[in-house]
LUMLUMDREN-2810 file (N, C-alpha, C; in Angstrom, 1 decimal):
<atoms>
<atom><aa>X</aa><ch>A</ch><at>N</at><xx>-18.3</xx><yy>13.2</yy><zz>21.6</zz></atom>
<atom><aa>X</aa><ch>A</ch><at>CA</at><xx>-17.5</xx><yy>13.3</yy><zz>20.5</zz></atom>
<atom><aa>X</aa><ch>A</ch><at>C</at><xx>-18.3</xx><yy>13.3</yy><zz>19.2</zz></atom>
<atom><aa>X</aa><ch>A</ch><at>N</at><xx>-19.0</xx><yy>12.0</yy><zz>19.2</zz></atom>
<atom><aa>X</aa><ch>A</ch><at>CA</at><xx>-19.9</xx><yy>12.2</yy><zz>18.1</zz></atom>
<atom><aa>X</aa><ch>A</ch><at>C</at><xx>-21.3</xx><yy>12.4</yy><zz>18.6</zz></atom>
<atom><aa>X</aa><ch>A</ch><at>N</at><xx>-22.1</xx><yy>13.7</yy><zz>17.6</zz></atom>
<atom><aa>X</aa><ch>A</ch><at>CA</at><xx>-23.6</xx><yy>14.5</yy><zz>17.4</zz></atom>
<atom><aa>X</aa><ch>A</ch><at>C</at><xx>-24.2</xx><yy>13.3</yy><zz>17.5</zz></atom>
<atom><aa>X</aa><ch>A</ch><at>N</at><xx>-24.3</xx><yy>12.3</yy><zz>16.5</zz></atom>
<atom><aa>X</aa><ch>A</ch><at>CA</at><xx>-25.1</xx><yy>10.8</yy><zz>16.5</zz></atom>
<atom><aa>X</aa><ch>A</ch><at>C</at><xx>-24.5</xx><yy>10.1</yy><zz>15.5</zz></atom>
<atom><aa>X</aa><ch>A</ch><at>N</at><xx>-25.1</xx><yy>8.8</yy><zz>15.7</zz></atom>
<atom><aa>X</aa><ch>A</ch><at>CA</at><xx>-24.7</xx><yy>7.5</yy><zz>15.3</zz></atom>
<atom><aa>X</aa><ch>A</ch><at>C</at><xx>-24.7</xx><yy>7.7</yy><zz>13.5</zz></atom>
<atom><aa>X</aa><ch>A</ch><at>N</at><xx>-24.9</xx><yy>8.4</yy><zz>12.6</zz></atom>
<atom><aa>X</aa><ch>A</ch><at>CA</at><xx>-24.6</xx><yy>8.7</yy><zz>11.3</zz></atom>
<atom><aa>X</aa><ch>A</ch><at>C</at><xx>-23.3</xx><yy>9.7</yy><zz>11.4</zz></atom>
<atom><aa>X</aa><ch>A</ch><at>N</at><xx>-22.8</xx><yy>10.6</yy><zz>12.4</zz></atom>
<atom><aa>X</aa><ch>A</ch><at>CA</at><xx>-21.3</xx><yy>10.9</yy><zz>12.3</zz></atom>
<atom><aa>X</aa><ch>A</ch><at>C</at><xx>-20.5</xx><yy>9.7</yy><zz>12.4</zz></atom>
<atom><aa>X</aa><ch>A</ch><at>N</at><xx>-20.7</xx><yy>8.8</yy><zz>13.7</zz></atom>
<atom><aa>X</aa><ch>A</ch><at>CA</at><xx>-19.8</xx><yy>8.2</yy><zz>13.6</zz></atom>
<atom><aa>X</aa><ch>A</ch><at>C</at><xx>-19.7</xx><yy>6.8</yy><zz>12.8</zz></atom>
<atom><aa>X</aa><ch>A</ch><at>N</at><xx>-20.7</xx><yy>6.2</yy><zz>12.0</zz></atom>
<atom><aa>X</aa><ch>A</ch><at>CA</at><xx>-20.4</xx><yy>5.8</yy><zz>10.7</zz></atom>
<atom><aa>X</aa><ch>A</ch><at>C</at><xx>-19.4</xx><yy>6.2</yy><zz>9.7</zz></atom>
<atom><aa>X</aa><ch>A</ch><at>N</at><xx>-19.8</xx><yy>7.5</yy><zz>9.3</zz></atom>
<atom><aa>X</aa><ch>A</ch><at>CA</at><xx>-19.4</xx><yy>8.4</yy><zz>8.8</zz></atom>
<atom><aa>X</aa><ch>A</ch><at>C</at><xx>-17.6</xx><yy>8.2</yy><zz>8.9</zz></atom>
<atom><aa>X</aa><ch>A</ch><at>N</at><xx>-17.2</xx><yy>8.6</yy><zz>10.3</zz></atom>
<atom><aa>X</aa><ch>A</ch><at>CA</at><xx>-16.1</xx><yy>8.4</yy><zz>10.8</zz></atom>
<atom><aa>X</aa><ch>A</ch><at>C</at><xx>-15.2</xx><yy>7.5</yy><zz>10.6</zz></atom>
<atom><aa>X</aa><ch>A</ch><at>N</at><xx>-16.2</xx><yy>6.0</yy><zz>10.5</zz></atom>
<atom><aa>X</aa><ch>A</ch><at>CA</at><xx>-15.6</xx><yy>5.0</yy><zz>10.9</zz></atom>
<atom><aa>X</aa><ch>A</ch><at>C</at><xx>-15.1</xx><yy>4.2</yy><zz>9.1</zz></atom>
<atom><aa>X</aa><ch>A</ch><at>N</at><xx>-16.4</xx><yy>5.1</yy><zz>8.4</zz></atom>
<atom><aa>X</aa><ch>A</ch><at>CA</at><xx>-16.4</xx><yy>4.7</yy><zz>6.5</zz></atom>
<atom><aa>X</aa><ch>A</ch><at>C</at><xx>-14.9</xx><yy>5.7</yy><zz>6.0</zz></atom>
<atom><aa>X</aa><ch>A</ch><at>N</at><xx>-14.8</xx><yy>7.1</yy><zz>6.8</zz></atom>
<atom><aa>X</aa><ch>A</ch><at>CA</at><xx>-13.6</xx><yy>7.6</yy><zz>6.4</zz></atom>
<atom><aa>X</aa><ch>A</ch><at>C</at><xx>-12.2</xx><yy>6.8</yy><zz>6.5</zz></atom>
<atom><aa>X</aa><ch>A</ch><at>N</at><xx>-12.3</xx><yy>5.9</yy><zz>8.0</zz></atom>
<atom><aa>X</aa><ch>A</ch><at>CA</at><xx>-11.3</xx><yy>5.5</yy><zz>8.5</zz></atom>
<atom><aa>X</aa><ch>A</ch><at>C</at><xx>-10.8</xx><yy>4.4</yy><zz>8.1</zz></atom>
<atom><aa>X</aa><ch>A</ch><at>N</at><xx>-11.6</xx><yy>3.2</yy><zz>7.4</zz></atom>
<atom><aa>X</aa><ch>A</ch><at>CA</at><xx>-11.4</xx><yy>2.4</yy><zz>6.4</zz></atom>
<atom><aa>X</aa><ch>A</ch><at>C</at><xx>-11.6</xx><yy>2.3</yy><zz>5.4</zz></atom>
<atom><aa>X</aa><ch>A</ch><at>N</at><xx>-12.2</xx><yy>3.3</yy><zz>4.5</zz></atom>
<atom><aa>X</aa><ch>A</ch><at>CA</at><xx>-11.2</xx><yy>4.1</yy><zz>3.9</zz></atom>
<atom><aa>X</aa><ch>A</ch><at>C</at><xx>-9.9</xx><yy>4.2</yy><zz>3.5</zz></atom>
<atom><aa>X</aa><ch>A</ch><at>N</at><xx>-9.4</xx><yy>5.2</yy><zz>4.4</zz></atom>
<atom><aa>X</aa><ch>A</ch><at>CA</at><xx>-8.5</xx><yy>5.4</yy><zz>4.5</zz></atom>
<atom><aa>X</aa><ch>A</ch><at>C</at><xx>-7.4</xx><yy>4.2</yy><zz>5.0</zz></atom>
<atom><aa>X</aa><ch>A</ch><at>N</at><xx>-7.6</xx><yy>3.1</yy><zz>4.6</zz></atom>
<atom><aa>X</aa><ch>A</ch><at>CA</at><xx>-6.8</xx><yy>2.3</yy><zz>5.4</zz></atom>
<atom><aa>X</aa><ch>A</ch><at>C</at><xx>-6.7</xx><yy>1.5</yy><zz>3.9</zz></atom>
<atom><aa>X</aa><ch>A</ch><at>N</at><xx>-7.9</xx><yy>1.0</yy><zz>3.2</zz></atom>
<atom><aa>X</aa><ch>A</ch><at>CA</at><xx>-8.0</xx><yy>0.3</yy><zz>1.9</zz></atom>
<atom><aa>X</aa><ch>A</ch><at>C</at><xx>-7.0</xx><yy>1.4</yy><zz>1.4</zz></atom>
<atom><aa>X</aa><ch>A</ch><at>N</at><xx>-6.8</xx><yy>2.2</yy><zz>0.8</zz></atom>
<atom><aa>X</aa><ch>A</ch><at>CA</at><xx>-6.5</xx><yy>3.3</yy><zz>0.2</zz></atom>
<atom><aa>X</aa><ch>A</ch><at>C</at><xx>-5.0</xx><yy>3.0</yy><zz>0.4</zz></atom>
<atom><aa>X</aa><ch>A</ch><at>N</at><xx>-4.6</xx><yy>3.0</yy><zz>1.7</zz></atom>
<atom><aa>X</aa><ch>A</ch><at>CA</at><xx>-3.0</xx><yy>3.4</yy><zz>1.8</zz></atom>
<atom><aa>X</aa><ch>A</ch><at>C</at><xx>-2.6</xx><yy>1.3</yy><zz>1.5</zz></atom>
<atom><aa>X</aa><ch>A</ch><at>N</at><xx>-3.4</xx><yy>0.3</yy><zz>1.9</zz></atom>
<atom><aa>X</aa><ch>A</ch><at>CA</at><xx>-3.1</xx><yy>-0.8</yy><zz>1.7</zz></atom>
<atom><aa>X</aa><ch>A</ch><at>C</at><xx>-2.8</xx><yy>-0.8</yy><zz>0.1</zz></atom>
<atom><aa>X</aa><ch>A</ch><at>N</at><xx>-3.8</xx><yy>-0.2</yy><zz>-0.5</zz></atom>
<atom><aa>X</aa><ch>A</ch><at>CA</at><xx>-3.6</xx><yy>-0.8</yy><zz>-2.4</zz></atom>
<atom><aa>X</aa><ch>A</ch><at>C</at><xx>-2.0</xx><yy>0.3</yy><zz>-2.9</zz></atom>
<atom><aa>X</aa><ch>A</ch><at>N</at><xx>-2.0</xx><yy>1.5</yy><zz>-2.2</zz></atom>
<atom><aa>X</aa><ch>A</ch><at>CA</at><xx>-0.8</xx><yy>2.3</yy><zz>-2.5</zz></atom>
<atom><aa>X</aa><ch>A</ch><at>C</at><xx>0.5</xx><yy>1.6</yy><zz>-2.3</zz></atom>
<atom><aa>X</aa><ch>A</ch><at>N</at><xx>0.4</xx><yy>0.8</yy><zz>-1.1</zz></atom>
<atom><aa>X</aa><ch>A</ch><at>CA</at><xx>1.9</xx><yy>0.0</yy><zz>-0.5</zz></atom>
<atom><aa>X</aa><ch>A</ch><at>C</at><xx>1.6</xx><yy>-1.4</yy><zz>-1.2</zz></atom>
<atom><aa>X</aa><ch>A</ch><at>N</at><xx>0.6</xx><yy>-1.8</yy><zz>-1.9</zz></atom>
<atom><aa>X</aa><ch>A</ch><at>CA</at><xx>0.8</xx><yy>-2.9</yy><zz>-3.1</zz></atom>
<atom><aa>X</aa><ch>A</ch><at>C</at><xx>1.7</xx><yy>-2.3</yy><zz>-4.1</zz></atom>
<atom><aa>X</aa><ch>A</ch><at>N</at><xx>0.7</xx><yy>-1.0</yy><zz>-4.7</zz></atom>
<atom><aa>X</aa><ch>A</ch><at>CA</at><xx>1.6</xx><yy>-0.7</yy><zz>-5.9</zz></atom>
<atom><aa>X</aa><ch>A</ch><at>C</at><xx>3.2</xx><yy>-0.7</yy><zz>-5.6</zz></atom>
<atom><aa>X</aa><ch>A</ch><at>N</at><xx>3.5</xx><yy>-0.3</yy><zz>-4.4</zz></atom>
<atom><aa>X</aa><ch>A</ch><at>CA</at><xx>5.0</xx><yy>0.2</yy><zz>-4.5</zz></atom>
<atom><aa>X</aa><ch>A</ch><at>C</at><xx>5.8</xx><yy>-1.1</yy><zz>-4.5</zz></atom>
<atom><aa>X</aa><ch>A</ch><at>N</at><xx>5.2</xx><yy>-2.0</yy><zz>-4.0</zz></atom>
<atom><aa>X</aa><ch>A</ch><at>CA</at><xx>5.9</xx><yy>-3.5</yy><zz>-3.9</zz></atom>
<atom><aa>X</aa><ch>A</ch><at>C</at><xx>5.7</xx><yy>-3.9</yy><zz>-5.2</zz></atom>
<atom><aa>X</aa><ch>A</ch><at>N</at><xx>4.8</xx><yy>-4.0</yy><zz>-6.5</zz></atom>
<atom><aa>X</aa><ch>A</ch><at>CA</at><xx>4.7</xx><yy>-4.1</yy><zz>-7.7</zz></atom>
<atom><aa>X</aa><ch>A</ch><at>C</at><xx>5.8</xx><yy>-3.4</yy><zz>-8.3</zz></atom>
<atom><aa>X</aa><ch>A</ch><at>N</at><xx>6.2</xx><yy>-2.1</yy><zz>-8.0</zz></atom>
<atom><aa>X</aa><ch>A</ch><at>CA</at><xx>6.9</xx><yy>-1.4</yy><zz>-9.1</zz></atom>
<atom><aa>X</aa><ch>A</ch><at>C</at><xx>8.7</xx><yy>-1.4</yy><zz>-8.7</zz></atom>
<atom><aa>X</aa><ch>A</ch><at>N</at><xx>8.6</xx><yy>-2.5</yy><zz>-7.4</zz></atom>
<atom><aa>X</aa><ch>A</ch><at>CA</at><xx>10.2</xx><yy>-2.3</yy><zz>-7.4</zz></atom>
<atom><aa>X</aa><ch>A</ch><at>C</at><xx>10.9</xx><yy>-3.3</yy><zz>-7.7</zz></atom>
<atom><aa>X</aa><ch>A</ch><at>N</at><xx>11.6</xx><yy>-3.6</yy><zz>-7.9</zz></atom>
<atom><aa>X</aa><ch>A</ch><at>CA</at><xx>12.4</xx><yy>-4.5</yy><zz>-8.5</zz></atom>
<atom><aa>X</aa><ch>A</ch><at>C</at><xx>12.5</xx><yy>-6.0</yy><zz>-6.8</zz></atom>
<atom><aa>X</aa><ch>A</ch><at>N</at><xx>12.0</xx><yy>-7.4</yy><zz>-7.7</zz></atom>
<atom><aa>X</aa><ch>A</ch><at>CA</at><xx>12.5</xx><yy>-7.9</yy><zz>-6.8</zz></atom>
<atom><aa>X</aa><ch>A</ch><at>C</at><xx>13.6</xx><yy>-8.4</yy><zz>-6.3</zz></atom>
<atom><aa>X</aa><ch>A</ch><at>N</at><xx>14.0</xx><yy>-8.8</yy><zz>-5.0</zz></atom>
<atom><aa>X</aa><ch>A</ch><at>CA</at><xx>15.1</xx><yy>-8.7</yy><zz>-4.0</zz></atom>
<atom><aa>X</aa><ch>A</ch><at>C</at><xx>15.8</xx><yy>-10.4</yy><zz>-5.0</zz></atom>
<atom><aa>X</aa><ch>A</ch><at>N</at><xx>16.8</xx><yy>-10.3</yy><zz>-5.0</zz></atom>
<atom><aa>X</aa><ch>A</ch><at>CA</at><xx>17.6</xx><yy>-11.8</yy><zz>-4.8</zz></atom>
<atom><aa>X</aa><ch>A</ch><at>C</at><xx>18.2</xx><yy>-12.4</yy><zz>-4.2</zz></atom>
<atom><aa>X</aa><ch>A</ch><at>N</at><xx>18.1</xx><yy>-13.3</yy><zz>-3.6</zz></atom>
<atom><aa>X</aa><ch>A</ch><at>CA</at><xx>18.6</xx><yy>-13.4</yy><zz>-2.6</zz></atom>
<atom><aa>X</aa><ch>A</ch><at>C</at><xx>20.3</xx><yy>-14.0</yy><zz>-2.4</zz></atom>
<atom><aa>X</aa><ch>A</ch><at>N</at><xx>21.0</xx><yy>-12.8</yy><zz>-3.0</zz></atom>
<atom><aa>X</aa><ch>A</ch><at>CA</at><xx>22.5</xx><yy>-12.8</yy><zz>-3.0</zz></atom>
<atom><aa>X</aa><ch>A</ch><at>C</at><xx>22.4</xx><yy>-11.9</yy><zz>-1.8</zz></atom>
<atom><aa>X</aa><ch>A</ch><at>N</at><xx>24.5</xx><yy>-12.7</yy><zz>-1.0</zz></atom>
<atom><aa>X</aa><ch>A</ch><at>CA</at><xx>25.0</xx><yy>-12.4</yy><zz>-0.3</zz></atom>
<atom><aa>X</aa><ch>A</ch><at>C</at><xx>25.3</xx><yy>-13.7</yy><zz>0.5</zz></atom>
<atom><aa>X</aa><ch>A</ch><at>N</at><xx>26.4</xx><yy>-12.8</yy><zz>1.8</zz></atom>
<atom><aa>X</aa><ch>A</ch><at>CA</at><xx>26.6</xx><yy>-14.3</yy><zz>2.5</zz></atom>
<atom><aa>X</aa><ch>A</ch><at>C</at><xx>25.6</xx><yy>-15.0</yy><zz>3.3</zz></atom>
<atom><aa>X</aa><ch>A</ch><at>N</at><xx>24.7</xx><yy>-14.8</yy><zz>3.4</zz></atom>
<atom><aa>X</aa><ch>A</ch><at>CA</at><xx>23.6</xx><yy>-16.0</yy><zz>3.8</zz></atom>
<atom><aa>X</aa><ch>A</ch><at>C</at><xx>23.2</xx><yy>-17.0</yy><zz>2.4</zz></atom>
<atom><aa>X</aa><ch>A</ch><at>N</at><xx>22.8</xx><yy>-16.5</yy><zz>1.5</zz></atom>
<atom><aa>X</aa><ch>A</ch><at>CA</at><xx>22.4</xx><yy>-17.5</yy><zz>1.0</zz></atom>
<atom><aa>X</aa><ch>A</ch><at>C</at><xx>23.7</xx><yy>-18.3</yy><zz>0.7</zz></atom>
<atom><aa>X</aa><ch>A</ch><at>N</at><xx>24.8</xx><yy>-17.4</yy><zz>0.2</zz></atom>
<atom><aa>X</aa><ch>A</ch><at>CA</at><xx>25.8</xx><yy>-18.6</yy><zz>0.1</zz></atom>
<atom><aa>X</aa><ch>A</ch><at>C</at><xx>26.8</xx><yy>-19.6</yy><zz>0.6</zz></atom>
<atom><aa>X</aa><ch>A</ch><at>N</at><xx>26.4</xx><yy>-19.1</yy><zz>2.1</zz></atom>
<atom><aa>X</aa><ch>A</ch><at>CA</at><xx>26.2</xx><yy>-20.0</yy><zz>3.1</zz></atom>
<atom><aa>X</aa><ch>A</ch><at>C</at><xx>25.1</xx><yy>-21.3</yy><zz>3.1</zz></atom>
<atom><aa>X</aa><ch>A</ch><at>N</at><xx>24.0</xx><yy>-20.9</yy><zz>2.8</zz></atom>
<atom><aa>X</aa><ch>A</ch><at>CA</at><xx>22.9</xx><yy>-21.9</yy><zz>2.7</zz></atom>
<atom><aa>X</aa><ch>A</ch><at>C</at><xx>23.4</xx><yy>-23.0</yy><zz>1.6</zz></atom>
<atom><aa>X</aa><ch>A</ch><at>N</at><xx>23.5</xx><yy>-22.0</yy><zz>0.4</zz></atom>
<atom><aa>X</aa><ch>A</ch><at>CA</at><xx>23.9</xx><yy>-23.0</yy><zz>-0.8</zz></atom>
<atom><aa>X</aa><ch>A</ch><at>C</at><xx>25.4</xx><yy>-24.1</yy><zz>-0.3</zz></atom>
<atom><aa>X</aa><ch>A</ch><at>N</at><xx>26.4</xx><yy>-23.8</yy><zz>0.6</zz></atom>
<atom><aa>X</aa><ch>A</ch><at>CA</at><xx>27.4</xx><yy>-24.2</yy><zz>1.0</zz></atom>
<atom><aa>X</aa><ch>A</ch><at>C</at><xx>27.0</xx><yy>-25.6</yy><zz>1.7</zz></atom>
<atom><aa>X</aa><ch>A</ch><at>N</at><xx>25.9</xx><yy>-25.1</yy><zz>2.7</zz></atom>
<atom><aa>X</aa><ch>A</ch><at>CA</at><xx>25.5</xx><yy>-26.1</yy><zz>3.4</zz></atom>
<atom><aa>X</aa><ch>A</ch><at>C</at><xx>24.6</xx><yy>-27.2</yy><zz>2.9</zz></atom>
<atom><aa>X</aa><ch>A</ch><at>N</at><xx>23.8</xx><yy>-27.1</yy><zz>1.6</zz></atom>
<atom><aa>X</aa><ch>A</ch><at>CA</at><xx>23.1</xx><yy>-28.0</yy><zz>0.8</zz></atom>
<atom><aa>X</aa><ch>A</ch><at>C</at><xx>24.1</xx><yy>-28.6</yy><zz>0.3</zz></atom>
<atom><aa>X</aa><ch>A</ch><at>N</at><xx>25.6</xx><yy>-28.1</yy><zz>-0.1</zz></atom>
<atom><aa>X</aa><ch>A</ch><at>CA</at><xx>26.5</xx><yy>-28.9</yy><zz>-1.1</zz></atom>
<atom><aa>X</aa><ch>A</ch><at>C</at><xx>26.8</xx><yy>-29.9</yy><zz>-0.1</zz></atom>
<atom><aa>X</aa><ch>A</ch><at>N</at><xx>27.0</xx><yy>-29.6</yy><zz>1.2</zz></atom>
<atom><aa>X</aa><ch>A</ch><at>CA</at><xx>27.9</xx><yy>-30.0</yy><zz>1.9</zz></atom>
<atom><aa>X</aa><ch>A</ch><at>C</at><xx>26.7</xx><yy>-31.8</yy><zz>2.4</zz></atom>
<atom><aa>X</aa><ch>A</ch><at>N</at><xx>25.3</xx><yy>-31.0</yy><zz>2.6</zz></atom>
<atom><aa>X</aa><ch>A</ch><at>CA</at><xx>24.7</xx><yy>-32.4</yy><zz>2.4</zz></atom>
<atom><aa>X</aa><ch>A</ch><at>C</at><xx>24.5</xx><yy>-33.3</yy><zz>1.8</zz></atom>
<atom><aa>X</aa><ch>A</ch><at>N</at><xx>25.2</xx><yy>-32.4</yy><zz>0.1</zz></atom>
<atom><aa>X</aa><ch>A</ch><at>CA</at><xx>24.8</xx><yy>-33.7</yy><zz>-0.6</zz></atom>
<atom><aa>X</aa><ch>A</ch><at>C</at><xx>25.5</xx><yy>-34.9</yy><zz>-0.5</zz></atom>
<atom><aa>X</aa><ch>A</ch><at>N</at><xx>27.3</xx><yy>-34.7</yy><zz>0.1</zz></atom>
<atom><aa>X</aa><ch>A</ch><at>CA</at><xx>27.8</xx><yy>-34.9</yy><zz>0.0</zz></atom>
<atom><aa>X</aa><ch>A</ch><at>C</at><xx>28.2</xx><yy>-36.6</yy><zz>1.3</zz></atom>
<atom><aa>X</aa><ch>A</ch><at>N</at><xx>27.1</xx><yy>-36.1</yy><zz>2.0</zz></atom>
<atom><aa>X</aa><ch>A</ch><at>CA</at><xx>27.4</xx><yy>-37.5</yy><zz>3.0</zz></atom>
<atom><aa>X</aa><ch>A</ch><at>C</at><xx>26.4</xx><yy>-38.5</yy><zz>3.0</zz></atom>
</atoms>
């Protein structure tokens, strides 16, 4: 597959690479979206269940 051991360097510098590259891309996108809150019925279930301990 690989001519000699400088292709597959080569191969192996493209392929991590290529991996740094797509990791800092899927940073940016988690940077640029708006974070999550955590509304809905779980948490207000959770919150229900903290009242409920304060309470005994």
């Amino acid at each position: 597959m690989f001519g000699n051991d400088a292709d597959l360097m080569l191969s192996i510098h493209r392929s991590h690479a290529a991996e740094l590259q797509a990791d800092a891309a899927r940073d940016r996108l988690a940077r640029s979206l708006p974070r999550r809150h955590p509304r809905g019925w779980l948490s207000r279930r959770q919150h229900a269940a903290r009242v409920v301990d304060g309470r005994r």
